[in-house]
C-alpha positions as a LaTeX table, in Angstrom:
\begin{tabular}{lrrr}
\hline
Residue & $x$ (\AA) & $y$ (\AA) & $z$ (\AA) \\
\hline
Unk1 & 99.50 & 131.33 & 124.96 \\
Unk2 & 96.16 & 129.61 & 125.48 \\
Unk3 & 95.55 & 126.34 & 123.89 \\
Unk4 & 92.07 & 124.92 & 123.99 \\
Unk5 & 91.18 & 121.63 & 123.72 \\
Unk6 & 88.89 & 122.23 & 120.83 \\
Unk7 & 88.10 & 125.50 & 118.93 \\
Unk8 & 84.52 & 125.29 & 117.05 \\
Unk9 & 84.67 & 128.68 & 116.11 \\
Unk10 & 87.89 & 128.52 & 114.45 \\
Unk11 & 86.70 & 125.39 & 112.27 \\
Unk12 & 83.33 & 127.59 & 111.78 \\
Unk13 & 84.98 & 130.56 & 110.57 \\
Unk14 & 86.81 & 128.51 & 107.62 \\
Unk15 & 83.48 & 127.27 & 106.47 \\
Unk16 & 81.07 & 130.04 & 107.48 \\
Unk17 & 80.58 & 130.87 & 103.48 \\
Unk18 & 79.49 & 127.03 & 102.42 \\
Unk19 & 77.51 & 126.80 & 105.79 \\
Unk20 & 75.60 & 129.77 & 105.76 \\
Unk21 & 73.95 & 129.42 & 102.24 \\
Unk22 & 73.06 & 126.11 & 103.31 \\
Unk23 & 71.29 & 127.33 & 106.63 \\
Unk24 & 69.12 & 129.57 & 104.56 \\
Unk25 & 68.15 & 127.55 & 101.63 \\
Unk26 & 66.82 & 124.84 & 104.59 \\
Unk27 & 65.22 & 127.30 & 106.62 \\
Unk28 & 63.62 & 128.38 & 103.22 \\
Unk29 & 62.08 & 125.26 & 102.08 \\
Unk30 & 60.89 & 123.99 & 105.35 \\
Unk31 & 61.89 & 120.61 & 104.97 \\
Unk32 & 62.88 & 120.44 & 108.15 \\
Unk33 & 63.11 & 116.61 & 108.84 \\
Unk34 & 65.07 & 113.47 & 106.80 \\
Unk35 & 64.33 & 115.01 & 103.37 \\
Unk36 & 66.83 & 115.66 & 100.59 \\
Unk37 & 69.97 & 116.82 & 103.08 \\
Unk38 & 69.33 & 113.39 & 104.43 \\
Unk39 & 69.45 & 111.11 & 101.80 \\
Unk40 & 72.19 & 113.28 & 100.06 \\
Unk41 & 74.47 & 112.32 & 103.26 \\
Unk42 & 73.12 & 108.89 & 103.64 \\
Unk43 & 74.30 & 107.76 & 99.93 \\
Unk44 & 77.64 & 109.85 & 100.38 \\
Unk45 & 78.42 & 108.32 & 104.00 \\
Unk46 & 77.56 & 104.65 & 103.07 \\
Unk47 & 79.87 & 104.86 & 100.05 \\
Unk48 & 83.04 & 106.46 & 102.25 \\
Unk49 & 82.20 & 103.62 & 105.20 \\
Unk50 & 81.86 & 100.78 & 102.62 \\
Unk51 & 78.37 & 99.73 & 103.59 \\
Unk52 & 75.75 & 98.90 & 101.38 \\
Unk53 & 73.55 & 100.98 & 103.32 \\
Unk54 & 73.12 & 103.97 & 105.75 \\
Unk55 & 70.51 & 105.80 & 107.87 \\
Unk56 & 70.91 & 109.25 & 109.38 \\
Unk57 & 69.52 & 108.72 & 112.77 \\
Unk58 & 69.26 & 111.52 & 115.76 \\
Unk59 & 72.42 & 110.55 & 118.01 \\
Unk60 & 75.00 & 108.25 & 118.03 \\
Unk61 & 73.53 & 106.76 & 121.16 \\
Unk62 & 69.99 & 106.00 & 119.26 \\
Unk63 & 72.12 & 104.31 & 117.07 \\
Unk64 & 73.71 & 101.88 & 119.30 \\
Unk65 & 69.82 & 101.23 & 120.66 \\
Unk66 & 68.43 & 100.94 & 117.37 \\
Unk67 & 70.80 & 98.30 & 116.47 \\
Unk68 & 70.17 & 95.79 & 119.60 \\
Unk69 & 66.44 & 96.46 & 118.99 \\
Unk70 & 66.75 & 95.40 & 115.61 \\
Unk71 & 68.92 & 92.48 & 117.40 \\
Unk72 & 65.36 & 91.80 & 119.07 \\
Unk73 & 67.68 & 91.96 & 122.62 \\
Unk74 & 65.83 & 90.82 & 125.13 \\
Unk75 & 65.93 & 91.00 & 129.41 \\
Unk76 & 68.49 & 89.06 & 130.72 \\
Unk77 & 70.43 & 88.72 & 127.08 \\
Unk78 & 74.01 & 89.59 & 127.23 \\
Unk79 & 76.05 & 91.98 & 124.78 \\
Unk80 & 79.87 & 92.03 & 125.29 \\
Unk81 & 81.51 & 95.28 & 125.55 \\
Unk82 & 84.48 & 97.18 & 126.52 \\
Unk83 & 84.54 & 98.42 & 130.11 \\
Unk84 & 86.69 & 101.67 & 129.21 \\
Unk85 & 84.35 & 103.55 & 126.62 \\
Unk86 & 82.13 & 106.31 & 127.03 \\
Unk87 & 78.93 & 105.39 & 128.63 \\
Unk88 & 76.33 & 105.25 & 125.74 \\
Unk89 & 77.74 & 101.87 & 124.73 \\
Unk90 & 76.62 & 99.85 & 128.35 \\
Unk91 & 73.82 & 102.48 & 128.72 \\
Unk92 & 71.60 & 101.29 & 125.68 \\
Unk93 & 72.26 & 97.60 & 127.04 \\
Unk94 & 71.09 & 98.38 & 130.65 \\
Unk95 & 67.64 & 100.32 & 128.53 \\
Unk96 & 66.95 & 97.53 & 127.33 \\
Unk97 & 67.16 & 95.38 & 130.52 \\
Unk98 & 70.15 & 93.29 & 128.89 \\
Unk99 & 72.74 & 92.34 & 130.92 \\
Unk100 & 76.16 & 94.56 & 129.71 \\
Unk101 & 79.04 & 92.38 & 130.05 \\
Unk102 & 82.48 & 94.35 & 130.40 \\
Unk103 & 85.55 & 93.11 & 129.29 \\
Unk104 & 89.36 & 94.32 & 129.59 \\
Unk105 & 91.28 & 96.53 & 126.93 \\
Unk106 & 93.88 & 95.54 & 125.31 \\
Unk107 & 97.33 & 97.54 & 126.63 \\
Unk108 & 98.81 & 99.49 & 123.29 \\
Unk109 & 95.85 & 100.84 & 121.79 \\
Unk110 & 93.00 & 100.50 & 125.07 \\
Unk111 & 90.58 & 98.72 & 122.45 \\
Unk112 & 88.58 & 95.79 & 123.23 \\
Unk113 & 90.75 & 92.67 & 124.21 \\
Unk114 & 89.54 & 90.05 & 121.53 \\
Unk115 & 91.03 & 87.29 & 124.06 \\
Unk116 & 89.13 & 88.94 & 127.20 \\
Unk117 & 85.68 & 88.45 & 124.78 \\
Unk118 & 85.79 & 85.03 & 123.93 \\
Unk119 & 86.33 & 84.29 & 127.71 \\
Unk120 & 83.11 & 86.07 & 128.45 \\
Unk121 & 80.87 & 84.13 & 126.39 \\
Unk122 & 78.36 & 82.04 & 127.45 \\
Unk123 & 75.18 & 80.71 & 125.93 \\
Unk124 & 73.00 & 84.00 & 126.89 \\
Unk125 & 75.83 & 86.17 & 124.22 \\
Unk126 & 73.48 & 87.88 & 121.59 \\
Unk127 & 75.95 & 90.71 & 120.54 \\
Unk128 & 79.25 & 91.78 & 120.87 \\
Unk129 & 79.81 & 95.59 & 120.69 \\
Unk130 & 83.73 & 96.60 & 120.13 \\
Unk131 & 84.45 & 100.36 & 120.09 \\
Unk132 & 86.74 & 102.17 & 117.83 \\
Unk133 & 88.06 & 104.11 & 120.51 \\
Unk134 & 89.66 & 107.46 & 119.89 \\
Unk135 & 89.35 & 106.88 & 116.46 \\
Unk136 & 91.54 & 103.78 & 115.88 \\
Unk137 & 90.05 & 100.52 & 114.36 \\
Unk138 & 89.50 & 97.27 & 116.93 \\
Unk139 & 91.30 & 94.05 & 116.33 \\
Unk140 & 87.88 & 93.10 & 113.79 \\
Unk141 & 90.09 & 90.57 & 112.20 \\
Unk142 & 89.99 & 88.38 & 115.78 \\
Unk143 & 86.58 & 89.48 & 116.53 \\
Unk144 & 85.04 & 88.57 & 113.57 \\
Unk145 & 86.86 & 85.28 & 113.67 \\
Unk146 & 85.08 & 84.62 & 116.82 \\
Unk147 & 81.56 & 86.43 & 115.88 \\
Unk148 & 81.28 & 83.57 & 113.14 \\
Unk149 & 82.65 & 80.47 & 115.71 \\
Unk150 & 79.92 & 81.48 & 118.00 \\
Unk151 & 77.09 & 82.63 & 115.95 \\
Unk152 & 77.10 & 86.16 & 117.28 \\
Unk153 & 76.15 & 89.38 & 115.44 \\
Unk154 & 79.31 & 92.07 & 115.77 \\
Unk155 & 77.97 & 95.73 & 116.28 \\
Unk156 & 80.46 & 98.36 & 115.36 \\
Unk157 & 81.05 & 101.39 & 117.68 \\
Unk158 & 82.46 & 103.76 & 115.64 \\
Unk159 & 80.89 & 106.63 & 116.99 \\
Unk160 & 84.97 & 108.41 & 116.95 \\
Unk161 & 86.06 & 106.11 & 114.10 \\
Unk162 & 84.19 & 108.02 & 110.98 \\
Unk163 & 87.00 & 107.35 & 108.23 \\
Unk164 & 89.21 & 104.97 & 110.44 \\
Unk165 & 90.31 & 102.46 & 108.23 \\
Unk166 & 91.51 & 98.76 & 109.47 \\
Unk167 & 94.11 & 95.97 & 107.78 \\
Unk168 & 93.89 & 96.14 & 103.76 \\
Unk169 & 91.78 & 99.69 & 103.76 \\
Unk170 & 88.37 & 98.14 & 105.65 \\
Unk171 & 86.38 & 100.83 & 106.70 \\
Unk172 & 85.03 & 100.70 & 109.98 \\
Unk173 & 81.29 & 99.98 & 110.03 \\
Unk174 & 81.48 & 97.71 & 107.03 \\
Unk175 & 82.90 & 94.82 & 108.74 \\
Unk176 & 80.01 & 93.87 & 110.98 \\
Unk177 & 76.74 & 93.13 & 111.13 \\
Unk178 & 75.92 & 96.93 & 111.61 \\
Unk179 & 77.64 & 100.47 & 112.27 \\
Unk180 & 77.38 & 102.90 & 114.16 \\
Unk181 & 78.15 & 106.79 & 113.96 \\
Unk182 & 78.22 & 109.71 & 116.13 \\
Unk183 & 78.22 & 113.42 & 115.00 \\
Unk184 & 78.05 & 114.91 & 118.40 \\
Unk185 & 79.64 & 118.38 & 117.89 \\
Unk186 & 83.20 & 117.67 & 118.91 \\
Unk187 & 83.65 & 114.86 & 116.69 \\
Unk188 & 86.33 & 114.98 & 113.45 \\
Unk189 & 82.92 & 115.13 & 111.56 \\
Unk190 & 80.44 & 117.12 & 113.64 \\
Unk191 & 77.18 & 118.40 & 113.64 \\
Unk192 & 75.59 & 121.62 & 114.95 \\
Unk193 & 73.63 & 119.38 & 117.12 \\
Unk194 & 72.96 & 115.39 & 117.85 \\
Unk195 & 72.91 & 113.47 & 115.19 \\
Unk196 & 74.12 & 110.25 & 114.02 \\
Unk197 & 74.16 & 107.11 & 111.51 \\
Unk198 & 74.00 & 103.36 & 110.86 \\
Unk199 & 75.47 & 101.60 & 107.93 \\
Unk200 & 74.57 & 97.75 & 107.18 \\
Unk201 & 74.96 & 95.60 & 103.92 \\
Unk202 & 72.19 & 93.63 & 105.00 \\
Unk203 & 69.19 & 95.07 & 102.67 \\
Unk204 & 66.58 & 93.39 & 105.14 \\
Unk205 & 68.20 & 94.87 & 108.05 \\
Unk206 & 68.36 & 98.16 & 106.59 \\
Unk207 & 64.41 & 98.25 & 105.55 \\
Unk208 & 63.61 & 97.15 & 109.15 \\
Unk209 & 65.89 & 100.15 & 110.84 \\
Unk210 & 64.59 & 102.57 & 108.69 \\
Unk211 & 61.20 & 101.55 & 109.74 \\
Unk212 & 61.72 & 101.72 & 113.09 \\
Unk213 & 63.34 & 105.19 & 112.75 \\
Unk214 & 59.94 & 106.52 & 112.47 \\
Unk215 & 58.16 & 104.88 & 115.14 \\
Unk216 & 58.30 & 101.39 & 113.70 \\
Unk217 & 55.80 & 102.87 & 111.02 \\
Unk218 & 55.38 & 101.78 & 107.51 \\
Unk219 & 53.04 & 102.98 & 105.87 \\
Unk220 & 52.27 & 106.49 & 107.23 \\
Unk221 & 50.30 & 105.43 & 110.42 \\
Unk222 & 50.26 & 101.47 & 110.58 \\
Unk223 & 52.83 & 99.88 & 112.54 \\
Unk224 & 53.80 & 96.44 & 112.63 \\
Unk225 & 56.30 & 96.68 & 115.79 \\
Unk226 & 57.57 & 99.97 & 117.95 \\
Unk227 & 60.08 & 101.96 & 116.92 \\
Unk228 & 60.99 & 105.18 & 118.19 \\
Unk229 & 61.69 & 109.01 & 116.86 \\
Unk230 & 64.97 & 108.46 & 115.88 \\
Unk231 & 65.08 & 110.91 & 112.43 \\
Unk232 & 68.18 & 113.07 & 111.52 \\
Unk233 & 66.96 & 116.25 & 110.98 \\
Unk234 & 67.72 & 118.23 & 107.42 \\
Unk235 & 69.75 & 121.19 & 109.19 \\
Unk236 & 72.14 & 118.58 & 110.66 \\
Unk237 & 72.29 & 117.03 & 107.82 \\
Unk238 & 73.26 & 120.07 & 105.77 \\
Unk239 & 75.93 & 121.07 & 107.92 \\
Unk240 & 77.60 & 117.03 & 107.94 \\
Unk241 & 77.52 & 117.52 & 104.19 \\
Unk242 & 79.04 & 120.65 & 103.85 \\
Unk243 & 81.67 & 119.46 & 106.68 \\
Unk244 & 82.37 & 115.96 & 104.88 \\
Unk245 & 83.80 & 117.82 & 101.78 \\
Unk246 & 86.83 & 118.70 & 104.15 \\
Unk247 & 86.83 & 115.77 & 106.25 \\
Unk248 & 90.02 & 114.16 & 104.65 \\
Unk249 & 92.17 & 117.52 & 105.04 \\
Unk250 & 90.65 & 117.43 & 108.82 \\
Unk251 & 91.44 & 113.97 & 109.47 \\
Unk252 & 95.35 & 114.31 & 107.72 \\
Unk253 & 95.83 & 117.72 & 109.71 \\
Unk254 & 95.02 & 115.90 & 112.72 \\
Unk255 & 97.82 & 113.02 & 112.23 \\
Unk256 & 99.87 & 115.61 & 111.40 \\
Unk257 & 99.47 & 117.10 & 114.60 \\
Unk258 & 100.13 & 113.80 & 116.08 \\
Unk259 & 103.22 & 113.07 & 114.69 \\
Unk260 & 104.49 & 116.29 & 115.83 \\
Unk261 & 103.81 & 115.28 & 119.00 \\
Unk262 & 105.51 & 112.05 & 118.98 \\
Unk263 & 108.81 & 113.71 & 117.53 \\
Unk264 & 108.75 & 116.32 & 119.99 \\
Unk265 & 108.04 & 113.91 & 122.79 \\
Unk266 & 110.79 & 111.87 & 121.80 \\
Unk267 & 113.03 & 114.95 & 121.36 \\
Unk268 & 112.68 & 115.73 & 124.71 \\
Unk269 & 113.44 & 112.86 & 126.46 \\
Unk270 & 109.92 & 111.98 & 127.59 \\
Unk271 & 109.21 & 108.97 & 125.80 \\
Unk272 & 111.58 & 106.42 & 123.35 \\
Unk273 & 108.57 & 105.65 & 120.88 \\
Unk274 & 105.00 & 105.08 & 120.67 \\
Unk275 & 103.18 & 101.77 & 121.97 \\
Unk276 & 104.61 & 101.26 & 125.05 \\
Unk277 & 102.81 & 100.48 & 128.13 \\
Unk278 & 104.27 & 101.03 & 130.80 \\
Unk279 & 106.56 & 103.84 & 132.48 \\
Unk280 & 110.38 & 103.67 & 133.74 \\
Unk281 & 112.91 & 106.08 & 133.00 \\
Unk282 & 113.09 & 106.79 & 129.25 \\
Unk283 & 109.49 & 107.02 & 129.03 \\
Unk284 & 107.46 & 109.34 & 131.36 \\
Unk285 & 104.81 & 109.99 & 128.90 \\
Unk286 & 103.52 & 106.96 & 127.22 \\
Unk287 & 102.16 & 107.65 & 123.29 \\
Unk288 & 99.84 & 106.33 & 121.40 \\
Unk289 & 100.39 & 103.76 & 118.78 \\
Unk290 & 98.71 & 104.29 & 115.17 \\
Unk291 & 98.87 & 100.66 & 114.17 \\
Unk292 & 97.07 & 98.64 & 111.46 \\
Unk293 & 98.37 & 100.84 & 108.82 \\
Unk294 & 97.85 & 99.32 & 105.54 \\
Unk295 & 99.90 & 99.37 & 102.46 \\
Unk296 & 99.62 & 103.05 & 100.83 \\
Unk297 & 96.43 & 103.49 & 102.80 \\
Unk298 & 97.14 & 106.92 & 105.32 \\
Unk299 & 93.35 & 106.71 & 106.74 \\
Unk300 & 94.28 & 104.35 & 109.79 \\
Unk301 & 94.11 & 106.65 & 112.53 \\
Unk302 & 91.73 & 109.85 & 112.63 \\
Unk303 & 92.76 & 111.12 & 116.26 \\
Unk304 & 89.27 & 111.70 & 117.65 \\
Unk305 & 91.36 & 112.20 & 120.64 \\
Unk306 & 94.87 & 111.89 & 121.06 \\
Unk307 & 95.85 & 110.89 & 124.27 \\
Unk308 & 99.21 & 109.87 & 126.39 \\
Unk309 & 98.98 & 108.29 & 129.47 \\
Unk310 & 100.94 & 110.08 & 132.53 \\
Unk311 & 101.43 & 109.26 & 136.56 \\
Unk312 & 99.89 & 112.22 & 138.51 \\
Unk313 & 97.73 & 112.57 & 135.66 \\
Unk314 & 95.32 & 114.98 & 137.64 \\
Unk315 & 97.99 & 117.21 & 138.96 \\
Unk316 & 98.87 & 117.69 & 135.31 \\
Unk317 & 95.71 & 118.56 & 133.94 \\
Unk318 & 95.49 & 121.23 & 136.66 \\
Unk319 & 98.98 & 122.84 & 135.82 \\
Unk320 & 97.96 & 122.74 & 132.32 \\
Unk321 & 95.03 & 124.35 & 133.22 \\
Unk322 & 96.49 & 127.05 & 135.14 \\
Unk323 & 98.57 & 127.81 & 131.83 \\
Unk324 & 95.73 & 127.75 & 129.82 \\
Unk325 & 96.00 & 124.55 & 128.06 \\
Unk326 & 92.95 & 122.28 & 127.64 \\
Unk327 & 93.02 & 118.65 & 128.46 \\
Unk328 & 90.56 & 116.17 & 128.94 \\
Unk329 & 90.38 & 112.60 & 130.52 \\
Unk330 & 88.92 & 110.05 & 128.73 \\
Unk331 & 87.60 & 108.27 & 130.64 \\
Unk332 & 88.18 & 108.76 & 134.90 \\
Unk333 & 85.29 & 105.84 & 135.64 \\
Unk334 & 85.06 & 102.31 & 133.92 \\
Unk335 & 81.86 & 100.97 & 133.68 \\
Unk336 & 82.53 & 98.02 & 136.24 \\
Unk337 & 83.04 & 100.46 & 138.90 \\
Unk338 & 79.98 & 102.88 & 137.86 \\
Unk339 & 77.43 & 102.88 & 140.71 \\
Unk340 & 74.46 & 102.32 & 138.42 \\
Unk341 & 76.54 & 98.60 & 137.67 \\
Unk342 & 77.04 & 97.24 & 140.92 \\
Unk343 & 74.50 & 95.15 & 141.25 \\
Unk344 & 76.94 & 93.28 & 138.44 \\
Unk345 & 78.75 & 92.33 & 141.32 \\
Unk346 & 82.40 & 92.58 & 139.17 \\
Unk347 & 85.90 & 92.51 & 140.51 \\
Unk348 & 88.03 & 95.16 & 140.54 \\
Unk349 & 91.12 & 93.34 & 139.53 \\
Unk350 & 89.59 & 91.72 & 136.94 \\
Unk351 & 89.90 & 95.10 & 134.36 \\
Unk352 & 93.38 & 95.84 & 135.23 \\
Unk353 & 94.32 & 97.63 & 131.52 \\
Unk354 & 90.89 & 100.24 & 131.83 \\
Unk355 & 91.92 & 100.68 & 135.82 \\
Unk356 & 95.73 & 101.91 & 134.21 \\
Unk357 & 93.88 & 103.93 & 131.52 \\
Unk358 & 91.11 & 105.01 & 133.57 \\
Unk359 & 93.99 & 106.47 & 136.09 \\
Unk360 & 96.66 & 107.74 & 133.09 \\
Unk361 & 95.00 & 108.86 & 130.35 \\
Unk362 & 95.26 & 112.49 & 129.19 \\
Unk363 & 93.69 & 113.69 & 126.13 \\
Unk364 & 95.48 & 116.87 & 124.20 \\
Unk365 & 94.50 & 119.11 & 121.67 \\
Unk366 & 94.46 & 117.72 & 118.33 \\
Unk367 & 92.30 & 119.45 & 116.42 \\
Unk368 & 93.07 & 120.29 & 112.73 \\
Unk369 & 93.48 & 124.21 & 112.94 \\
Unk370 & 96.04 & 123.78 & 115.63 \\
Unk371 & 99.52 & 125.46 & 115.53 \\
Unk372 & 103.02 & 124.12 & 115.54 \\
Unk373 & 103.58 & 126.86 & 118.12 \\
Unk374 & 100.55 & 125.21 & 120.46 \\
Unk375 & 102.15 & 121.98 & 120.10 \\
Unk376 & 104.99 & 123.08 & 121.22 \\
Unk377 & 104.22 & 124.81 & 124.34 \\
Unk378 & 101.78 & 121.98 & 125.45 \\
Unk379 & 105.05 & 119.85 & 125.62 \\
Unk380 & 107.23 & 122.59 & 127.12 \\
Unk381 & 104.95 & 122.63 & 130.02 \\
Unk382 & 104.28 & 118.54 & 129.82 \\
Unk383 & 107.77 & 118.29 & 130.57 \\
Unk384 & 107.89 & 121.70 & 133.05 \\
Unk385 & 105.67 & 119.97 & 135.04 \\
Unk386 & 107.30 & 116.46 & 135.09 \\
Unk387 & 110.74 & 117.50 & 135.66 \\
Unk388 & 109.70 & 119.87 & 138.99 \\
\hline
\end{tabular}
């Protein structure tokens, strides 16, 4: 039975007949860049994320830039991060000759240790970046706490968080200063391309990143301060719109998924229950824990990626391979031990939850058109290949 990690083509085929009308009517009109599409997303995403406002931007990487240029960072300022993330988040730091300051994950759900942050700040802090990561929320209630004790803006990562909701229904990207989207292609919401989006409720804010979307331009060839090209363009757009209508089946087809996996991990004898953190003899796989849940609010976990944690992780990911089962690792490298950072001069043993994850995690098909049948076998041969 082969079970990839992500079938495109399968979501495409359920959607072909909304996305293909759409294709044409853009390619008719020739409005090829912002535009209607656009704005039509921008007002729909801003009102599902809670923000005020939104931009469609090109990638959720410009995103992440735009917002510490809007943050005026500087060379030598410092922006807090997560050292187990994917790389975008320390590599717009480093572009802008800031000084990316990696912190330690917390052990149950590998975000951002709130504890680890406040320990890192010193008087150079001008942003603290917490990632969503695999589409669970941050601790925002801590980090906000200590955003507004030190005077320092909170950027959002949600780039695998689009829906993720925190305590009491928050959306994430509405709780900080600004968000921060991806739509890469193999995200829950995805484009057919790069693409991406900031949401802000600060109106002044807002009119300055939309400015500097276009080149820092405003009006049409007069610029009071660089920018860059960082437009969404109206195909992308299109197909995020016609995508969004199903997002909420996606994203509840997905936990789904999830929870099959827990049961049937459990069943097994692999693992007791989710959230634990390290292995022994009950639990050889280690789950992930879908916590924050709030009160008659479902939307607190989307799944980007679902991932356990295993010993002899690459060995696994091999044999699953050989039975044609996709799996991922998210992510092998930390960004403390990344050869462009070592002039950062870190210590090993000071990350020691991303150096567990880093060496453990396994991610496993999730996506929403998956069978109960796929599920199954990728847990067959999980525990084939643990038990010899």
């Amino acid at each position: 039975m082969r079970v990839p990690l992500l079938d495109l083509q399968l979501q495409y085929q359920t959607i072909q007949s909304e996305i293909e009308p759409m294709l044409l009517r853009i390619a008719k009109s020739q409005a090829l860049i912002l535009g209607k599409e656009t704005s039509d997303l921008e007002q729909t995403l801003a009102e599902y994320s809670g923000a005020k406002f939104a931009l469609g931007v090109s990638s959720g990487t410009d995103a992440l830039l735009m917002a510490l240029m809007a943050l005026d960072i500087a060379p030598d300022d410092e922006v807090i991060m997560p050292t187990y993330s994917f790389f975008a988040t320390a590599g717009v730091a480093a572009r802008l000759r800031a000084k990316p300051v990696f912190v330690d994950s917390e052990p149950i759900t590998l975000n951002i240790n709130p504890d680890a942050i406040r320990a890192a700040i010193t008087s150079r802090t001008k942003a603290i970046i917490p990632v969503h990561l695999y589409g669970q929320s941050a601790a925002m209630d801590e980090i906000l706490t200590i955003g507004k004790e030190f005077g320092i803006p909170i950027i959002e990562d949600a780039a695998q968080a689009i829906g993720t909701q925190y305590r009491n229904g928050l959306p994430v990207g509405s709780m900080g200063l600004m968000g921060c989207f991806s739509f890469y292609p193999t995200k829950n919401l995805g484009a057919f391309g790069d693409a991406g989006l900031m949401t802000t409720n600060d109106e002044t804010l807002y009119k300055k990143l939309r400015q500097m979307r276009d080149h820092g331009m405003e009006p049409r060839y007069y610029h009071k301060f660089v920018g860059g090209n960082f437009r969404m363009d109206a195909i992308q757009a299109g197909v995020l719109n016609v995508k969004f209508r199903h997002l909420e089946s996606w994203h509840e087809a997905r936990r789904t998924n999830a929870r099959l996996y827990e049961k049937l991990f459990c069943e097994i004898g692999l693992a007791e229950e989710t959230g634990k953190i390290a292995f022994d003899g009950a639990n050889k796989v280690l789950l992930p824990a879908a916590i924050y849940q709030s009160s008659g609010v479902k939307n607190y976990h989307i799944y980007n990626q679902f991932i356990i944690r295993v010993e002899r992780r690459d060995e696994l990911r091999e044999f699953l391979k050989s039975h044609d089962i996709g799996a991922e690792i998210y992510y092998p490298v930390p960004f403390h031990r990344q050869e462009c950072f070592q002039y950062l001069n870190l210590k090993d043993a000071d990350f020691p939850v991303a150096n567990f994850a880093a060496a453990t995690s396994l991610a496993l098909p999730i996506f929403p058109e998956l069978s109960e049948d796929q599920i199954y076998f990728v847990v067959e041969k999980i525990a084939e290949f643990i038990r010899g």
